[in-house]
LUMSEVO-765267 format. One record per residue (C-alpha): residue number from 1; z negated, x, y negated. Coordinates in pm, whole numbers, plus 32768, in hexadecimal, padded with zeros to 4 digits. Layout:
N
+---------+------+------+-------+
! drenvex !   up ! east ! north !
+---------+------+------+-------+
!     NUM !    Z !    X !     Y !
...
+---------+------+------+-------+
This chain:
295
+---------+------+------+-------+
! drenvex !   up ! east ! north !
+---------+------+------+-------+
!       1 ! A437 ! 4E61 !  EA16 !
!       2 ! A548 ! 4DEA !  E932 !
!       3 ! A572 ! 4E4C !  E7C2 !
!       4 ! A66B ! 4D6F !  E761 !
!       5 ! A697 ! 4C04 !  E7CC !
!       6 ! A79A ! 4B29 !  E730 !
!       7 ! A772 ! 49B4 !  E7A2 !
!       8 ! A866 ! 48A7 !  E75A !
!       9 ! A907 ! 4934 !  E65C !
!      10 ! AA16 ! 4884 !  E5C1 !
!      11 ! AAB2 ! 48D4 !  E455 !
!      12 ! AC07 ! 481C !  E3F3 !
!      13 ! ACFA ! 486E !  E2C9 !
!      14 ! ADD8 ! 471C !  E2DD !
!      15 ! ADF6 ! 478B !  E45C !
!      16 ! ACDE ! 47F4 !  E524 !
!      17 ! ACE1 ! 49A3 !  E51F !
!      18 ! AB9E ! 49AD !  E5EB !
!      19 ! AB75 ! 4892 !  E6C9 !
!      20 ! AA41 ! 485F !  E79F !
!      21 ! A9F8 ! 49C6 !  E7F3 !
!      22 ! A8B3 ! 4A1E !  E8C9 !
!      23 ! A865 ! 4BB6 !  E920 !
!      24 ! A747 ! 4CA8 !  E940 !
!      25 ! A74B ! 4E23 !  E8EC !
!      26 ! A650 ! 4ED3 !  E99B !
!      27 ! A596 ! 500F !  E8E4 !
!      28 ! A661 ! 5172 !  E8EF !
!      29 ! A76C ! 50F5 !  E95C !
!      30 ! A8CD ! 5116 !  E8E1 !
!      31 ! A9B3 ! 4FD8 !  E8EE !
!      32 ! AB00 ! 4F84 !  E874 !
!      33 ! AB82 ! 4E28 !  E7F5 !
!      34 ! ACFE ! 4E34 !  E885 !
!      35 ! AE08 ! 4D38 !  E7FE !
!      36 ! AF5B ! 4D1F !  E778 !
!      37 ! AF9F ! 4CFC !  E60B !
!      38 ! AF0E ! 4BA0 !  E585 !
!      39 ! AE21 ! 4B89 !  E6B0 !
!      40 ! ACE6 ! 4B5C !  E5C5 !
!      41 ! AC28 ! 4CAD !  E633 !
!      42 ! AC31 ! 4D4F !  E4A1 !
!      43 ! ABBF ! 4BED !  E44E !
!      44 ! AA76 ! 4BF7 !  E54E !
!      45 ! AA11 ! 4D53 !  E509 !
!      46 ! AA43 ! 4CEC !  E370 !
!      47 ! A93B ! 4BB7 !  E3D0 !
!      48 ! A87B ! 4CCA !  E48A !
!      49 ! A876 ! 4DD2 !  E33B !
!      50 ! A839 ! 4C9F !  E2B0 !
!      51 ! A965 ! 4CA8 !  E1BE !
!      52 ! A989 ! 4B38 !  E25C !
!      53 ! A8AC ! 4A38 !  E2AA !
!      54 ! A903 ! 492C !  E3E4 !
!      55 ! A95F ! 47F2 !  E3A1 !
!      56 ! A856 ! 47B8 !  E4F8 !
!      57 ! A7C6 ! 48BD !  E5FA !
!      58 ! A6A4 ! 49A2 !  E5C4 !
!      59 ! A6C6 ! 4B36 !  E5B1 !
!      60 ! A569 ! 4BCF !  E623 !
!      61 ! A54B ! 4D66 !  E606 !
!      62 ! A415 ! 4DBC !  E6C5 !
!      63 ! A38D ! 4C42 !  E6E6 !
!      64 ! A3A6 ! 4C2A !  E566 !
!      65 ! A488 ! 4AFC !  E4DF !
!      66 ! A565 ! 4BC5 !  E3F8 !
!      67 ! A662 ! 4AA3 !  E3D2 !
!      68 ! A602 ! 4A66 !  E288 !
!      69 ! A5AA ! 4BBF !  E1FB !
!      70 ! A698 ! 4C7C !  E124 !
!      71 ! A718 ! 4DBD !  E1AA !
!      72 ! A631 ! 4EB9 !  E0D9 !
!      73 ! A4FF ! 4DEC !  E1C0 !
!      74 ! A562 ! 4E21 !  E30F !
!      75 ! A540 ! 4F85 !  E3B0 !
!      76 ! A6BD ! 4FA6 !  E3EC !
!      77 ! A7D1 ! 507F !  E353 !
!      78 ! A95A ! 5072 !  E35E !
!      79 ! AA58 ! 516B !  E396 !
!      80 ! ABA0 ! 50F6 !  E2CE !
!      81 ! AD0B ! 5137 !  E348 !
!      82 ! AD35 ! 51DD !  E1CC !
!      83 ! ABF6 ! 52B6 !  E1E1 !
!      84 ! ABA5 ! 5239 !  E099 !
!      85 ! AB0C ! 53A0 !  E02E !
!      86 ! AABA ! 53CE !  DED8 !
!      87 ! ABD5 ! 5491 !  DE1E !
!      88 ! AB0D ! 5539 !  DD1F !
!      89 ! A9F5 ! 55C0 !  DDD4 !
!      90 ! A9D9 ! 56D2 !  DEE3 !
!      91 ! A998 ! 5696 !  E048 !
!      92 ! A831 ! 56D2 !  E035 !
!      93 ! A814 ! 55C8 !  DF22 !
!      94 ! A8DE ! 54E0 !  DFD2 !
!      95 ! A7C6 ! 5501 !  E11F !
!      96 ! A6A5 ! 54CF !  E020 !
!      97 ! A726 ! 53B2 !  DF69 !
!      98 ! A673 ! 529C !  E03D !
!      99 ! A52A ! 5354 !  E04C !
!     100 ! A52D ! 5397 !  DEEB !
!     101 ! A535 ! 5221 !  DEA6 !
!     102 ! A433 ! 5210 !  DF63 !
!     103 ! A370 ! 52D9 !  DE78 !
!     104 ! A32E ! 53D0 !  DFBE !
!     105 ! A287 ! 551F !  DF42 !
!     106 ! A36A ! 5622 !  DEE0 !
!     107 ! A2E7 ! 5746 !  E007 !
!     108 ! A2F7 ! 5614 !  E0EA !
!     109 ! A470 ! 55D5 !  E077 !
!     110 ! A4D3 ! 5763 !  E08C !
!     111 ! A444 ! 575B !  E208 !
!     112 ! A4E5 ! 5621 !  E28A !
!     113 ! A64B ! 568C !  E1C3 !
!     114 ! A61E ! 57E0 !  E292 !
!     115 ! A5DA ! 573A !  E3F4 !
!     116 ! A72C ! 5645 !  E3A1 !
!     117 ! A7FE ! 5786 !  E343 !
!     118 ! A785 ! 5830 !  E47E !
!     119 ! A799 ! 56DE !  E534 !
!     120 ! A8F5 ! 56CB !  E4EF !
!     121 ! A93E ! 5868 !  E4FD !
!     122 ! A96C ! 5876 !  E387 !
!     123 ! A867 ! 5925 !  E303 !
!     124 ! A93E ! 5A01 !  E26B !
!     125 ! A9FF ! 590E !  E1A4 !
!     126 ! A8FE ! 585C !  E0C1 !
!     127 ! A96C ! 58EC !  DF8E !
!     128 ! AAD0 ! 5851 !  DFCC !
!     129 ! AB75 ! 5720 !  DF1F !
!     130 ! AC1C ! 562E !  E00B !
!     131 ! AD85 ! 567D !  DF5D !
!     132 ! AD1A ! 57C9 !  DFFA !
!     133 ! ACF6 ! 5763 !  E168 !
!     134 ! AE0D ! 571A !  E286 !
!     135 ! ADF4 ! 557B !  E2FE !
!     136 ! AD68 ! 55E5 !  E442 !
!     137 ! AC2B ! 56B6 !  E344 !
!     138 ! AC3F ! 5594 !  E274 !
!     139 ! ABDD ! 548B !  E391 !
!     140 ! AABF ! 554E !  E3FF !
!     141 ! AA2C ! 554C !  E293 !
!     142 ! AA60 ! 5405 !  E2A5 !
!     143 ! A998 ! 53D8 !  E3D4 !
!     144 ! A874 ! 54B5 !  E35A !
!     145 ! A844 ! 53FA !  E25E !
!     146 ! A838 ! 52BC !  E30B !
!     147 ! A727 ! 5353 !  E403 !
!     148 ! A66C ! 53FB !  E2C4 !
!     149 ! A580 ! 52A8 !  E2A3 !
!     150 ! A544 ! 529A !  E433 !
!     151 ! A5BC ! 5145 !  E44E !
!     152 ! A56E ! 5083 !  E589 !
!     153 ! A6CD ! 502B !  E5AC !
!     154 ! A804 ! 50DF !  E549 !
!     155 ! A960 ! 4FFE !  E4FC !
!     156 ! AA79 ! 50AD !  E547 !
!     157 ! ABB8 ! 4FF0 !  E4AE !
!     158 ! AD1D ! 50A8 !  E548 !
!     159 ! AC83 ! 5203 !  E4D3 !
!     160 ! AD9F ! 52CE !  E573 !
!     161 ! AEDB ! 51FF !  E4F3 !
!     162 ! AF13 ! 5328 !  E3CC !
!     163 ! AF02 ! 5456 !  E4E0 !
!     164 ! B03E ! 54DC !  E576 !
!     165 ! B027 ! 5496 !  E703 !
!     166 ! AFBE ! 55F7 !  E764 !
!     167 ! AEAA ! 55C9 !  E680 !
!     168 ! AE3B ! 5478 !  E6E1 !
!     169 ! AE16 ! 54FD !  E84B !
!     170 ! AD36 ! 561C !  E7C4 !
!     171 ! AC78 ! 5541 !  E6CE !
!     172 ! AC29 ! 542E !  E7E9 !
!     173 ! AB8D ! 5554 !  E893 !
!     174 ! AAAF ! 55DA !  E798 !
!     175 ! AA52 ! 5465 !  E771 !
!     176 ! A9DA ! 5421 !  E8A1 !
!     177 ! A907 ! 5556 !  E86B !
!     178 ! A888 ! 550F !  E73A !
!     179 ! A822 ! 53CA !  E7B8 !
!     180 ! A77C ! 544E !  E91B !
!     181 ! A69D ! 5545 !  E824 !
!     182 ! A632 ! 5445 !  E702 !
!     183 ! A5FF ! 5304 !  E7F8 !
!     184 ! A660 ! 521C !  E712 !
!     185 ! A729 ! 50CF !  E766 !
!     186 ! A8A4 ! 510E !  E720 !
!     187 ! A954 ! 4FBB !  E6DE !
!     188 ! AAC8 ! 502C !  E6DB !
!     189 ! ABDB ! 4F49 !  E692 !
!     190 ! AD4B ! 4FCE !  E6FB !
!     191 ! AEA0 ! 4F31 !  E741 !
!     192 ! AEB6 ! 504D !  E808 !
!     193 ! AE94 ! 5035 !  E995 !
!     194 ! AE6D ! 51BD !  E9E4 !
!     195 ! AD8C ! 51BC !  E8D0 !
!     196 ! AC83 ! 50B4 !  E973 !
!     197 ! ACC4 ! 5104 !  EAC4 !
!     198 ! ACB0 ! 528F !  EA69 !
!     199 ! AB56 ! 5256 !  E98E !
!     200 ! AAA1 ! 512F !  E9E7 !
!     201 ! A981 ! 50FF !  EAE0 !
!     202 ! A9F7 ! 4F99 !  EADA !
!     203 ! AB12 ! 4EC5 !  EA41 !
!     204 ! AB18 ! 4D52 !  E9B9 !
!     205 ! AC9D ! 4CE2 !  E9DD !
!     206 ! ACF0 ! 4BE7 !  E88B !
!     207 ! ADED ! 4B13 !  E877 !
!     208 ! AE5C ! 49D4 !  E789 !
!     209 ! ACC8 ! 49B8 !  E704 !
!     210 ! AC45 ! 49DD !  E860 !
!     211 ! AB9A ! 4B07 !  E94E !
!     212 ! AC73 ! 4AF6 !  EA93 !
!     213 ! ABCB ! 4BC4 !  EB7D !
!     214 ! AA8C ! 4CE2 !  EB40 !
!     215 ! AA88 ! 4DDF !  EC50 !
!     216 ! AA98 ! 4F88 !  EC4B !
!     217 ! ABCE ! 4FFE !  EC3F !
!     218 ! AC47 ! 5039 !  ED84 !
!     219 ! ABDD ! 4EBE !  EE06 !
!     220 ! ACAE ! 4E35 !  ECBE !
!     221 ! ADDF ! 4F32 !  ED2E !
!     222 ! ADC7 ! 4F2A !  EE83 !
!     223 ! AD50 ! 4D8B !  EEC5 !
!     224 ! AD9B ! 4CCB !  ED6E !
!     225 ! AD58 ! 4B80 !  ED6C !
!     226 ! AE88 ! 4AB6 !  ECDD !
!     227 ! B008 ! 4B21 !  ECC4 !
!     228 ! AFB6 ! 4B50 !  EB3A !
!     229 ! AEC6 ! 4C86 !  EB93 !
!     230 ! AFA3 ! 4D22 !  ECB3 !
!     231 ! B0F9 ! 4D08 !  EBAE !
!     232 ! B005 ! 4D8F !  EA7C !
!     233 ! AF4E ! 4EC6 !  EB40 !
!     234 ! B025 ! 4FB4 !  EB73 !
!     235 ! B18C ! 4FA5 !  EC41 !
!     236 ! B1E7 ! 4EC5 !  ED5C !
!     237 ! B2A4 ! 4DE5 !  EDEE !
!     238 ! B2D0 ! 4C7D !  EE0E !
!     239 ! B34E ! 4BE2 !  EF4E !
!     240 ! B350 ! 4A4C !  EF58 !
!     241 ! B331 ! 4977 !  F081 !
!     242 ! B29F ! 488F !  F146 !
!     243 ! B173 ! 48E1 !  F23D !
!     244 ! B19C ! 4878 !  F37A !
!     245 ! B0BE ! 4872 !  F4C5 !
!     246 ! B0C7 ! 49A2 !  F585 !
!     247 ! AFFD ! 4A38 !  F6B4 !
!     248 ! AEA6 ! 4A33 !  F63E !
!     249 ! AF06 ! 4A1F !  F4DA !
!     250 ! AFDB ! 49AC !  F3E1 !
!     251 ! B131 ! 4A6C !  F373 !
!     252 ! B1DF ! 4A46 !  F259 !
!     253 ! B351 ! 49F5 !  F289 !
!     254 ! B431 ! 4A9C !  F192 !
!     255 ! B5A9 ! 4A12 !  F156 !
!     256 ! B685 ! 4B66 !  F1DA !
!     257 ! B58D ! 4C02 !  F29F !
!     258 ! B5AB ! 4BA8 !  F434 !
!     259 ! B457 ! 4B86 !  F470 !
!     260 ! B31D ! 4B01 !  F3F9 !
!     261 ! B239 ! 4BDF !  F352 !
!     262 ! B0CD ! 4BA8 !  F3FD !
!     263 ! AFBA ! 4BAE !  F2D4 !
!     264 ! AE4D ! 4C19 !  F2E3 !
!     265 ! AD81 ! 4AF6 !  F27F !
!     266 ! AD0E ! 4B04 !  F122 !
!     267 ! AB97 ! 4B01 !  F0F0 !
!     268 ! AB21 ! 49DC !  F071 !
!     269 ! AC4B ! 4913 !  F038 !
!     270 ! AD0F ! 4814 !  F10F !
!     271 ! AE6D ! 4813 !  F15D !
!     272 ! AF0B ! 46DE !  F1DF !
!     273 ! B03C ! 4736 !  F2B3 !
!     274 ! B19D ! 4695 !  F20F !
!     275 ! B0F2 ! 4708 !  F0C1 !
!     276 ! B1BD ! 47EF !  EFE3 !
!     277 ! B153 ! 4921 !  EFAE !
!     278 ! B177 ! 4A7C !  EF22 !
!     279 ! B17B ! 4BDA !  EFCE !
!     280 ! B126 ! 4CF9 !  EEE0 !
!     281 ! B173 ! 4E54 !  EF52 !
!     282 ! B115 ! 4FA2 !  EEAB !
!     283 ! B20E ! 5084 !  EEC1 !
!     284 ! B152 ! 51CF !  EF52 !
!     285 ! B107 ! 50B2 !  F061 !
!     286 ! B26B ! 5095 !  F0B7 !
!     287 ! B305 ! 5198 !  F1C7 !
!     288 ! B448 ! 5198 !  F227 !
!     289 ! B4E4 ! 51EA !  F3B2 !
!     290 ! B5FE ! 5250 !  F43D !
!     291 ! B5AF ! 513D !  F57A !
!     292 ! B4CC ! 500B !  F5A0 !
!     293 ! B36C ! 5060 !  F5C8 !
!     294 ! B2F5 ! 4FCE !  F712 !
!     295 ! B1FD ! 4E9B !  F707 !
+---------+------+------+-------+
């Protein structure tokens, strides 16, 4: 059943940012909005928090319209790229400071502070302030917190751009963890490609406003849908040419090569022959011999 559905959701700032975007998010699971810089995911998961409101679409959260509520109504939390931990208190004030304004009872607020410090294997550090802690500590405060008021859905926004890259490969581990235990619905929104293919269950693909292509992670590495997603995921390369007819199949002729490359037949889509065309070629895919391979 999905958690979150966003449905025609459109939001412009002199250009359109988000432009017609349609997705579900199903419950426990962990998915990434992937883009480039300027590719209007910060500005859909903002209309999601609902630090934004669309200019048209609805945004339902567990078959409630939400599209109108402000943020401190809908059961979602966000995870800033800053942490945004309070300064002058300790890290077991920071945890309690959303359940406290919920007037929560105080033994009810000790317990729940506890499970988050053992949640995130810091029991030991609640006494600390954050000027204390490493980034890596830091972002794990951060997330406690954010999972302190059980919220239905958790907003991640480029949580691991402060971490050095040793420590972003750690911390996407003990993410995915954290996530498998709790069950709540990560929303994670990266620039980063080994990031959402590393972490996410399933990835939505952005680009100028507009979702691309929504698959897991090895259909949108290994079969992506346009030349935009092969050139964006990850490494390859671009051959251009013109596809031909071959023996049972089309081939793509490539200026320089001496023979037509035959092509499986992509699913779903029609290729005329004398149509240009595109092969993209992962590198780990490529071998290289001494002779010609027979055939």
């Amino acid at each position: 059943m999905a958690l979150l559905e966003i449905a025609g959701v459109s939001k412009r700032f002199g250009v359109a940012a988000v432009d017609d975007v349609s997705l579900s998010i199903e419950k426990g699971e962990f998915f990434a909005l992937l883009g480039p810089s300027g590719c209007g995911k910060t500005t859909l998961l903002r209309m999601i928090a609902g630090l934004e409101i669309p200019d048209r679409g609805r945004v339902l959260i567990d078959g409630v319209d939400v599209t109108a509520l402000p943020p401190y109504s809908r059961p979602v939390n966000m995870m800033f790229q800053s942490y945004a931990l309070f300064p002058h208190m300790d890290v077991a004030g920071n945890i309690a400071f959303g359940l406290r304004q919920e007037k929560m009872d105080r033994r009810r607020v000790a317990a729940r502070v506890g499970e988050m410090l053992a949640l995130v294997q810091m029991s030991d550090y609640g006494g600390r302030r954050p000027h204390e802690l490493s980034g890596g500590q830091r972002q794990r405060v951060a997330l406690a917190r954010a999972l302190a008021k059980m919220p239905k859905l958790l907003l991640l926004d480029e949580p691991l751009a402060a971490l050095d890259r040793k420590l972003r490969a750690e911390t996407r581990l003990e993410l995915i963890g954290i996530q498998e235990r709790v069950g709540t619905t990560f929303l994670l929104v990266t620039h980063d490609q080994e990031e959402a293919l590393g972490m996410a269950s399933r990835i939505a693909v952005m680009n100028r406003g507009r979702v691309v292509q929504i698959g897991a992670p090895a259909e949108i590495y290994e079969r992506p849908g346009s030349r935009f997603v092969a050139d964006f995921v990850g490494e390859v390369n671009l051959f251009e040419g013109e596809l031909t007819a071959g023996f049972n199949c089309l081939a793509l002729t490539i200026a320089g090569f001496d023979r037509p490359i035959p092509l499986p037949p992509p699913a779903g889509i029609a290729l005329p022959e004398g149509a240009a065309a595109a092969l993209a070629l992962r590198p780990e895919r490529l071998r290289l011999c001494r002779e010609r391979p027979p055939g």
